[in-house]
DOVEX-360285 format. One line per 4 residues: number of its first residue (from 1); their letters; for each residue y, x, z negated of C-alpha. Coordinates in Angstrom, 1 decimal. Layout:
REM residues N
NUM) a) Y,X,Z | ...
REM end
This chain:
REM residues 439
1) xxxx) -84.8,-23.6,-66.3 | -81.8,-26.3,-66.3 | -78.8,-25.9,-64.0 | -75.8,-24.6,-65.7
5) xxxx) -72.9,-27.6,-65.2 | -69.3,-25.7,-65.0 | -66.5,-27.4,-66.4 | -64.4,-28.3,-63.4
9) xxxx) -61.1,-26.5,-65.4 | -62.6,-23.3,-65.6 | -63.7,-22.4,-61.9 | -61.9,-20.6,-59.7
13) xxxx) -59.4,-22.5,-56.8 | -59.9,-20.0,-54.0 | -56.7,-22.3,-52.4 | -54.3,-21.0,-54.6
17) xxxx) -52.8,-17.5,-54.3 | -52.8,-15.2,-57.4 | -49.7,-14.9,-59.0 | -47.7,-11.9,-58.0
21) xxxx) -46.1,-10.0,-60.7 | -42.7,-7.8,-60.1 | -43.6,-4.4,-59.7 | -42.7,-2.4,-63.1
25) xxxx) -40.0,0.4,-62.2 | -41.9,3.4,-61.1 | -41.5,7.3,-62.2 | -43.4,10.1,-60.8
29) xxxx) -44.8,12.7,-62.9 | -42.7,15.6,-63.4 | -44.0,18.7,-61.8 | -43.7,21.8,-63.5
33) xxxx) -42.0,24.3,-61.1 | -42.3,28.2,-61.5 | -41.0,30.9,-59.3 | -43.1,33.4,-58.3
37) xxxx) -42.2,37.5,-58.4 | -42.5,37.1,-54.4 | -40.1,34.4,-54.3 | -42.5,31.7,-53.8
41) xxxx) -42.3,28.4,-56.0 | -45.4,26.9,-57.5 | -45.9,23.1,-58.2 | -47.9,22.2,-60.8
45) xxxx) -48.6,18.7,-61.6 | -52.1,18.0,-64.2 | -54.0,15.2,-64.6 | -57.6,15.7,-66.2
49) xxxx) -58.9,12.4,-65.1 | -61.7,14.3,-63.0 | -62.5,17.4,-62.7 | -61.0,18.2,-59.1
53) xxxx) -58.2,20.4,-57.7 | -56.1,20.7,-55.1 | -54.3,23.6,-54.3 | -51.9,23.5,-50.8
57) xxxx) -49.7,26.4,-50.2 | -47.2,25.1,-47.7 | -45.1,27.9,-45.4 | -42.2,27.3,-42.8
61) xxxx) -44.2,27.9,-39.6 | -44.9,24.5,-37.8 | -44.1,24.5,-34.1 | -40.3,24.6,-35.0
65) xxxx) -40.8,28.6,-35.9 | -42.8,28.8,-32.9 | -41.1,31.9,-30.1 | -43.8,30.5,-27.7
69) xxxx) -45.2,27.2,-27.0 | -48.8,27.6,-29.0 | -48.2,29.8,-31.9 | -48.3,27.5,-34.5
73) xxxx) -51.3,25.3,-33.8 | -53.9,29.3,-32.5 | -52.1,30.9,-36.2 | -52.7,28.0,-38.3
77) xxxx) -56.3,27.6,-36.9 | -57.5,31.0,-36.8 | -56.7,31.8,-40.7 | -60.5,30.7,-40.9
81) xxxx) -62.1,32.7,-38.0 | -62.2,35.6,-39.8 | -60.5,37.7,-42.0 | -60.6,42.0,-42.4
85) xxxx) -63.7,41.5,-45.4 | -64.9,38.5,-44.4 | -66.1,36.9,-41.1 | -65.7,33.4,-40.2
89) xxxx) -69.6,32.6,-40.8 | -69.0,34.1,-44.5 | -65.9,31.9,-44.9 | -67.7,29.0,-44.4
93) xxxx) -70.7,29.3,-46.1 | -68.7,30.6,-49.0 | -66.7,27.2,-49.0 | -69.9,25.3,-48.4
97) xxxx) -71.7,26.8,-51.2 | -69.1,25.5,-53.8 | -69.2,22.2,-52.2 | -65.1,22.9,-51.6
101) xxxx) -63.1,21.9,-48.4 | -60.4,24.5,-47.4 | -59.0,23.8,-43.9 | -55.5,25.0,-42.5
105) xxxx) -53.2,22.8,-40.0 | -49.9,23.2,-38.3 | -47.3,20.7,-38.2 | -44.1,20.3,-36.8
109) xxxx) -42.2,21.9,-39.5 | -44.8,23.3,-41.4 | -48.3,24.9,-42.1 | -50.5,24.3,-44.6
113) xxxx) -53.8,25.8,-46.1 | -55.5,23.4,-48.5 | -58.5,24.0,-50.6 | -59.8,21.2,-52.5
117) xxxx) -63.1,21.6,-55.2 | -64.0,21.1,-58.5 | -62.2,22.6,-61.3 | -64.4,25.4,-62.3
121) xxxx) -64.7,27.0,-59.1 | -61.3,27.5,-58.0 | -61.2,31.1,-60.1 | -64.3,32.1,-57.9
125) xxxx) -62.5,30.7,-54.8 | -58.8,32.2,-55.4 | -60.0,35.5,-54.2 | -60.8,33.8,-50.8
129) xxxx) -57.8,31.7,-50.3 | -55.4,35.0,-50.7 | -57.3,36.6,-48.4 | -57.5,34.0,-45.3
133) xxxx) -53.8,34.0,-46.0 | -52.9,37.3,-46.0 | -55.6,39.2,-44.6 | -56.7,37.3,-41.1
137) xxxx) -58.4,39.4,-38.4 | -57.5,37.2,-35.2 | -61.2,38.4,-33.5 | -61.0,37.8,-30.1
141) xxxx) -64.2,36.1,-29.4 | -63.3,33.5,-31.6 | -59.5,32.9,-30.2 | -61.3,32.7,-26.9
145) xxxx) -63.6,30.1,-28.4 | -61.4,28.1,-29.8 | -58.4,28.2,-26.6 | -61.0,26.8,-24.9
149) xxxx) -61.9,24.1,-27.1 | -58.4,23.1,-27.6 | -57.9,22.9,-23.6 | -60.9,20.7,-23.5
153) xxxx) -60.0,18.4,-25.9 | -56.5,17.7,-24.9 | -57.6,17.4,-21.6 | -59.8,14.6,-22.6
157) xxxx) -56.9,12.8,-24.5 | -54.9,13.3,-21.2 | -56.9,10.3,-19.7 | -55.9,8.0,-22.4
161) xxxx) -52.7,5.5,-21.4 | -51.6,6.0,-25.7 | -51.6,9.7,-25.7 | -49.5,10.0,-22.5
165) xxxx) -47.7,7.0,-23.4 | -46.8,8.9,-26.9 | -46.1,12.5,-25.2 | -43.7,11.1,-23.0
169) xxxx) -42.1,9.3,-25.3 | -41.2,12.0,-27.5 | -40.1,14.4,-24.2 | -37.8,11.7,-23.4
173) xxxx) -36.5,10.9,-27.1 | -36.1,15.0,-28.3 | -36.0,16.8,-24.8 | -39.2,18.5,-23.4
177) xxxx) -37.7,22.1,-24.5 | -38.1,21.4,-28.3 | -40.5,21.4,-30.7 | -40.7,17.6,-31.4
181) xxxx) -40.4,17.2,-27.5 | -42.5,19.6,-26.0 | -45.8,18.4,-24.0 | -48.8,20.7,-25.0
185) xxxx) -49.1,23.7,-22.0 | -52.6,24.4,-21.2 | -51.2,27.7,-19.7 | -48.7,29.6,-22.2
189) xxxx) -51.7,28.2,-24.8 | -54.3,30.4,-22.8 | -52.0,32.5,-22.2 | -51.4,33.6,-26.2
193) xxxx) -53.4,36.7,-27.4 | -54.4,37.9,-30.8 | -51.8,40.3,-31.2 | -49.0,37.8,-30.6
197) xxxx) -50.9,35.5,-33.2 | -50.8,37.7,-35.9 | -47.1,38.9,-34.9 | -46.4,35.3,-36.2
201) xxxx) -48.5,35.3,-38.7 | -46.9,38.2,-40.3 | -43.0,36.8,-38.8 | -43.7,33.6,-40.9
205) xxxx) -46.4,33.0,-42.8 | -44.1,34.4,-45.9 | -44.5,34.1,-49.6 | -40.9,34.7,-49.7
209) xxxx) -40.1,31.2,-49.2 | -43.8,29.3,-49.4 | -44.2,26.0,-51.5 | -47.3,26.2,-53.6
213) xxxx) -48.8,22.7,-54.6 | -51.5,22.6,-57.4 | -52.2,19.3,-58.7 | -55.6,17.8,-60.6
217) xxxx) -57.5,19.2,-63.8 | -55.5,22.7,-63.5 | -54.0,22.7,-67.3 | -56.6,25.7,-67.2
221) xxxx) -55.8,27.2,-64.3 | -52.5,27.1,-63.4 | -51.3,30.7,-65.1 | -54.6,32.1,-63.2
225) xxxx) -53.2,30.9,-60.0 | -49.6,32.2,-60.3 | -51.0,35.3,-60.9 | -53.1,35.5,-57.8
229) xxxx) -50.1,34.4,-55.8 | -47.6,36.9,-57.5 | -49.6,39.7,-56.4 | -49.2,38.9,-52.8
233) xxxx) -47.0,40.5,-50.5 | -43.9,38.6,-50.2 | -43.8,39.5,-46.6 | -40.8,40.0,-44.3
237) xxxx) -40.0,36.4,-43.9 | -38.4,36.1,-40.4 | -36.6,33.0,-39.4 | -37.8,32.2,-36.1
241) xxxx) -36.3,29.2,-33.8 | -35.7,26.0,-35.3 | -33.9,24.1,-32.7 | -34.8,20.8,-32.2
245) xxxx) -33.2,17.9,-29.9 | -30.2,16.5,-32.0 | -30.5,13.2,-30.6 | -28.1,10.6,-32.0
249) xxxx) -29.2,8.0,-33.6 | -26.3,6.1,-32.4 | -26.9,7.3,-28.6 | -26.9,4.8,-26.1
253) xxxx) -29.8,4.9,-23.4 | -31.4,2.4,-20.9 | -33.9,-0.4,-21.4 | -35.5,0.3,-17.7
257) xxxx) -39.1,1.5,-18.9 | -40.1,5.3,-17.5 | -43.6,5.2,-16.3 | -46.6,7.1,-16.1
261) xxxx) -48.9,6.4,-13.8 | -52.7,5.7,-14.2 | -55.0,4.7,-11.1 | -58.0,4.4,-12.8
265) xxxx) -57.0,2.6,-16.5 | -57.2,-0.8,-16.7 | -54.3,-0.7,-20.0 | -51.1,-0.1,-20.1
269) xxxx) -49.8,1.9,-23.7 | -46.6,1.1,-24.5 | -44.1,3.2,-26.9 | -40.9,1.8,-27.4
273) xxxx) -38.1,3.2,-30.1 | -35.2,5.2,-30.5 | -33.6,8.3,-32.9 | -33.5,6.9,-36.2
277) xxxx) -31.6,7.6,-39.4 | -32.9,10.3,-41.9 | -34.6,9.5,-44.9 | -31.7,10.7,-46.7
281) xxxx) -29.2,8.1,-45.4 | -27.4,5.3,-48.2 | -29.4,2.4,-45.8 | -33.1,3.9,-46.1
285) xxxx) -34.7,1.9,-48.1 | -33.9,-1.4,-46.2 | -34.2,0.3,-42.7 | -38.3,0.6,-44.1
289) xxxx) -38.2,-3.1,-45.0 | -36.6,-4.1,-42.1 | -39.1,-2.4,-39.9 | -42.0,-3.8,-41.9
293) xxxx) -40.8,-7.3,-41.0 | -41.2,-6.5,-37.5 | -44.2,-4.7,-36.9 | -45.4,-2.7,-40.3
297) xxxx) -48.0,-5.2,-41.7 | -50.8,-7.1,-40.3 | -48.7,-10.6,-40.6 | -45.3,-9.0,-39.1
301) xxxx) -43.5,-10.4,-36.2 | -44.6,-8.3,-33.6 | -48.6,-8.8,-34.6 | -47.6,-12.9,-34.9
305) xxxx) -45.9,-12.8,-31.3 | -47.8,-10.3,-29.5 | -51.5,-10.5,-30.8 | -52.0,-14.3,-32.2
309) xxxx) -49.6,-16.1,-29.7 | -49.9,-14.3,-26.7 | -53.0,-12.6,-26.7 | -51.7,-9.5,-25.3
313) xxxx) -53.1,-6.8,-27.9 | -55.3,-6.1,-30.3 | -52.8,-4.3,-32.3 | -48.8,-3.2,-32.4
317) xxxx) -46.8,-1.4,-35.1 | -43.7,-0.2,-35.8 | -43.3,2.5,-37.6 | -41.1,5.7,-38.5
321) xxxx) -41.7,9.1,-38.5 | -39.4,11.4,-40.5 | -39.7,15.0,-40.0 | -37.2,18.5,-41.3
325) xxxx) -34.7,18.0,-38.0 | -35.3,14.8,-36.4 | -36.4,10.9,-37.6 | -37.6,8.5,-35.0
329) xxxx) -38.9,5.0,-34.9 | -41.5,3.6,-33.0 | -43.1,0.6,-31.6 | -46.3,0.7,-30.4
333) xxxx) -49.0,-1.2,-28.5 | -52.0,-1.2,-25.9 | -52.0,-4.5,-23.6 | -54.0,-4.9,-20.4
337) xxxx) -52.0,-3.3,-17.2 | -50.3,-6.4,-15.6 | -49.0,-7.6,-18.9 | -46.8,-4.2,-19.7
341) xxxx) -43.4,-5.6,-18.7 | -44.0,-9.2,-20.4 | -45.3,-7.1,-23.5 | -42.1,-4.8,-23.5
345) xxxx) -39.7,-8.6,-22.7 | -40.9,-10.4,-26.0 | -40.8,-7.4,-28.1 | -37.0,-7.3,-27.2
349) xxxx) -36.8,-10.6,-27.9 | -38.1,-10.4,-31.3 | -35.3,-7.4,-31.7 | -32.7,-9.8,-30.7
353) xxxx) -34.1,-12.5,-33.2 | -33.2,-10.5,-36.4 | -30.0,-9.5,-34.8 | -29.5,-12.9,-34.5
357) xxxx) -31.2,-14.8,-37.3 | -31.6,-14.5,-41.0 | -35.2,-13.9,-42.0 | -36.4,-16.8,-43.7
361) xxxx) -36.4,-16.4,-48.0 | -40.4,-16.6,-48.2 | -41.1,-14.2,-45.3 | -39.0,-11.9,-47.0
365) xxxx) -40.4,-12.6,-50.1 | -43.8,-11.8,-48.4 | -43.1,-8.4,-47.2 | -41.2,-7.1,-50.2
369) xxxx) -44.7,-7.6,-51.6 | -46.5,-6.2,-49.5 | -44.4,-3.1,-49.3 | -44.4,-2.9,-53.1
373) xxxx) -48.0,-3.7,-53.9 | -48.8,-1.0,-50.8 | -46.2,1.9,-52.4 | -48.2,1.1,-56.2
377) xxxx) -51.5,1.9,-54.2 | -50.4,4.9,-53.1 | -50.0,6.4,-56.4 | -53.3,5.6,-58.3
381) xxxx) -54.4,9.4,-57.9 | -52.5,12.5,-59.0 | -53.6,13.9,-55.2 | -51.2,11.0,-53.8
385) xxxx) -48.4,11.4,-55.9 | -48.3,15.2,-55.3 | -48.2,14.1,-51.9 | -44.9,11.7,-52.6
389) xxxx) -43.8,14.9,-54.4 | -43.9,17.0,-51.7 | -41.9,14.6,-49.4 | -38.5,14.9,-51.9
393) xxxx) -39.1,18.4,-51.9 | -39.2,18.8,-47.9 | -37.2,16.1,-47.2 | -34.8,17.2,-49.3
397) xxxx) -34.4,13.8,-51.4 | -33.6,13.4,-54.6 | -35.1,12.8,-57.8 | -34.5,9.2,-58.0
401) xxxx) -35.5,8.3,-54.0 | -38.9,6.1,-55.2 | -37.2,4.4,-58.2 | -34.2,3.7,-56.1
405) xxxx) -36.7,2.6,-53.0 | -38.3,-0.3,-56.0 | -35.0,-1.5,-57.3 | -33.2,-2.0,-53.2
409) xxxx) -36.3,-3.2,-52.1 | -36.3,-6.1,-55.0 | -32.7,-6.3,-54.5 | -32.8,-6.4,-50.7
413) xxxx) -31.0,-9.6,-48.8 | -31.1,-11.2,-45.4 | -27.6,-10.7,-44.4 | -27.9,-6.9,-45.1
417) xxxx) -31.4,-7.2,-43.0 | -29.5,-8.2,-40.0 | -26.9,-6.0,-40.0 | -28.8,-3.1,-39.8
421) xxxx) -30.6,-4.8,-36.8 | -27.1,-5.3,-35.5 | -26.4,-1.6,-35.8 | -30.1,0.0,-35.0
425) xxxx) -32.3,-2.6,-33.4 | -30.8,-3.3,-30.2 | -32.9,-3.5,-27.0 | -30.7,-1.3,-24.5
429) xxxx) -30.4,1.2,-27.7 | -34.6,1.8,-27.1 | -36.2,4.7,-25.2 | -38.9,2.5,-23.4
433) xxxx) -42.6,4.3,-21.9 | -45.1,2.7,-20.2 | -48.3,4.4,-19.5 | -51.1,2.9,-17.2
437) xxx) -51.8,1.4,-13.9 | -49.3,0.6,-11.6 | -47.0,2.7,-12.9
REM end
C-alpha cells in the first residue's frame, strides 16, 4: 500500500474556531389543550419520532399545600407503596414487566406522577396510573419503612458543609416558617401517620385543577387517555396554605456571613445570593445573561477568578431558581475552610466589577452563544420542550417568553448589563452563608 498524501487545503485547522451561526428564531410546538369533565386540563403535544410516551399528571400539592411540615414529600412517595388492588411488590413488577418507569415526587409547589414507556403499552398501563392516583392504601409497614429511610438519609446529608450551607441559606432568604424556608424536621416527619397522609391526599391531590402532560408518539392515544382521566373523581379540591416568605427583591440585608459550624470538615460551602425578580418581570431575559457572565458557564467570571486564578475551588455557579411564590439567585461554591472569607471578598469584588465596568464586546459575544447554543439543545426532544411548556404554564408566562428570550438575548447590550448589576448585584444587597470549620 502507498500512503495517501492530503492536499494541505483540504485538512482540517483544529486552531480555528467553527463559525457560529445566529440562532434561527425559535417556536415551540403548539400543544393541544382539552378540558376534562372533572375540570382537569390535558396537554397534548405528538411527535412520532420514536415510539415513546410520557404522560405527567401535575397536582397543586408541593410543600406549599402542606398543613404540616412532611406531607408532601410521605404523600407524594407513598402513591407507590401500595394501593387498595394492588400492593407495592405488584406495582413494581407490573412497571418492570413493561420496561416502563413511573415514579412520583413532591416539589415545592407541586406533585408529579410520571410514567414514561413505549407507545403501545401505555393502554395496558393507564389502568395502573388511575389507580396509584386515586386509590392509595398508605399501609403502615411501608410508611414506617420509608420515615425511616428518609430520616437516615437526611441525616447523612446533614454532615455535608453544601447541604447545610444551602438549608440555611434558604431559612435566612424565605424565613424558616415557610415552605421554601423551612429546614426538614426529623420529628413532625416521624411524627406523620397514614391517616393524615391520605387526609392530604384526598385535600389536594384533585383532578379538579390537575395539569395533565402527554407528549411523544400519542396521536393514538391521546382520546384513550382523556377518557381514563374523565372518569376520575374530580375530588373536593381543598386549598391548603400557600404562604411563602414575600421577601423583596429590593430588601436590603447585611454582607456579615452567618455561619454554621463544622468541627470535623475540612471545607467550607459557601451560598451567597439574594430574592430575585420573577420570571415574569420586563428585565428577565438579561437578568439570565447577566448571571451567566458571572458564574453560569464553565468560562464565567466567577470560575476564571475563583477556580483558575486562585485555586480556591473546583467549581462555583450562579444560578436562579424560580419557583410559584418566590425567585432567588444563588452563588455557590466549596473551598477549603481557611479560605471561606477570601472566597466570599473576591466574589464581591467581581459583583462590584460589572457594577462598575462594561463587559468587554467579545466576552459578551461569547456568552450570548453559549446561552443560545445551550437553549437550542434543550429542545432537540419533544420530552424537553414539553418540559419548556410546562414552565409558561406554571409560571404563568406568556406565549411568546422563548422567542422573546432569542431576540433580547441577541439584542442584549453592555450598558443595560450593568445597570441591572447596579440595581440587583450589589454585595451588601446578598444574604451570605458559610458552612464549615471554624465557624
Amino acid at each position: 500500500m502507498h500512503p495517501v498524501i492530503m492536499n494541505s487545503t483540504t485538512m482540517l485547522d483544529r486552531t480555528v474556531a467553527p463559525p457560529v451561526q445566529p440562532l434561527a428564531r425559535v417556536t415551540l410546538p403548539a400543544a393541544d389543550v382539552h378540558v376534562l369533565p372533572g375540570g382537569a386540563r390535558l396537554h397534548v403535544l405528538a411527535n412520532d419520532a420514536q415510539p415513546v410516551v410520557r404522560l405527567q399528571v401535575v397536582f397543586r400539592a408541593g410543600k406549599v399545600a402542606e398543613t404540616r411540615p412532611g406531607q408532601a414529600s410521605i404523600t407524594a412517595r407513598m402513591l407507590l407503596e401500595g394501593t387498595t388492588t394492588r400492593t407495592a411488590r405488584q406495582i413494581a413488577d407490573a412497571v418492570a414487566f413493561y420496561g416502563a418507569s413511573l415514579e412520583c415526587d413532591a416539589g415545592f409547589d407541586r406533585s408529579t406522577l410520571t410514567l414514561y414507556c413505549l407507545t403501545r403499552h401505555l393502554p395496558t398501563l393507564l389502568p395502573l396510573v388511575t389507580d396509584v392516583l386515586t386509590n392509595p392504601a398508605f399501609p403502615a409497614a411501608e410508611l414506617e419503612q420509608l420515615k425511616t429511610r428518609t430520616i437516615q438519609n437526611v441525616r447523612v446529608e446533614r454532615q455535608k458543609a453544601g447541604f447545610l450551607a444551602s438549608e440555611r441559606f434558604n431559612e435566612l432568604l424565605f424565613g424558616a416558617e415557610t415552605a421554601y424556608g423551612r429546614p426538614f424536621d426529623s420529628a413532625a416527619y416521624q411524627a406523620i401517620t397514614a391517616a393524615e397522609a391520605q387526609a392530604f391526599h384526598q385535600a389536594v391531590y384533585s383532578f379538579g385543577n390537575a395539569e395533565v402532560f402527554l407528549c411523544g408518539d400519542v396521536a393514538a392515544d391521546q382520546d384513550l387517555v382523556a377518557q381514563a382521566f374523565s372518569g376520575v373523581p374530580a375530588g373536593n379540591g381543598l386549598a391548603a396554605s400557600t404562604a411563602v416568605a414575600a421577601a423583596r427583591v429590593d430588601a436590603a440585608t447585611t454582607s456579615v456571613p452567618a455561619r454554621v459550624a463544622m468541627a470535623s470538615s475540612l471545607q467550607s460551602s459557601i451560598r451567597m445570593g439574594r430574592p430575585w425578580p420573577a420570571p415574569t418581570h420586563p428585565e428577565t431575559h438579561h437578568l439570565k445573561l447577566l448571571v451567566n457572565v458571572l458564574g453560569g458557564y464553565f468560562g464565567s467570571r466567577l470560575m476564571r477568578n475563583i477556580r483558575e486564578d486562585k485555586g480556591l475551588t473546583y467549581g462555583i455557579h450562579a444560578s436562579v431558581a424560580p419557583r410559584e411564590h418566590g425567585t432567588s439567585f444563588v452563588i455557590g461554591t466549596d473551598v477549603k475552610g481557611e479560605s471561606a472569607d477570601f472566597a466570599v471578598s473576591e466574589i464581591q469584588m467581581e459583583l462590584r466589577r460589572l457594577q462598575e465596568e462594561l463587559i468587554p464586546a467579545e466576552e459578551l459575544a461569547t456568552v450570548k452563544n453559549y446561552i443560545l447554543g445551550k437553549f437550542a439543545n434543550e429542545l432537540s426532544t419533544v420530552f424537553e420542550q414539553c418540559d419548556k411548556y410546562k414552565n409558561l404554564i406554571f409560571m404563568g408566562l406568556p406565549a411568546n417568553y422563548y422567542p422573546d428570550f432569542v431576540q433580547q438575548t441577541e439584542a442584549a447590550t453592555a450598558e443595560t448589563l450593568r445597570d441591572l448589576a447596579q440595581q440587583y448585584l450589589t454585595p451588601e444587597a446578598m444574604q451570605i452563608v458559610i458552612a464549615g470549620p471554624g465557624n
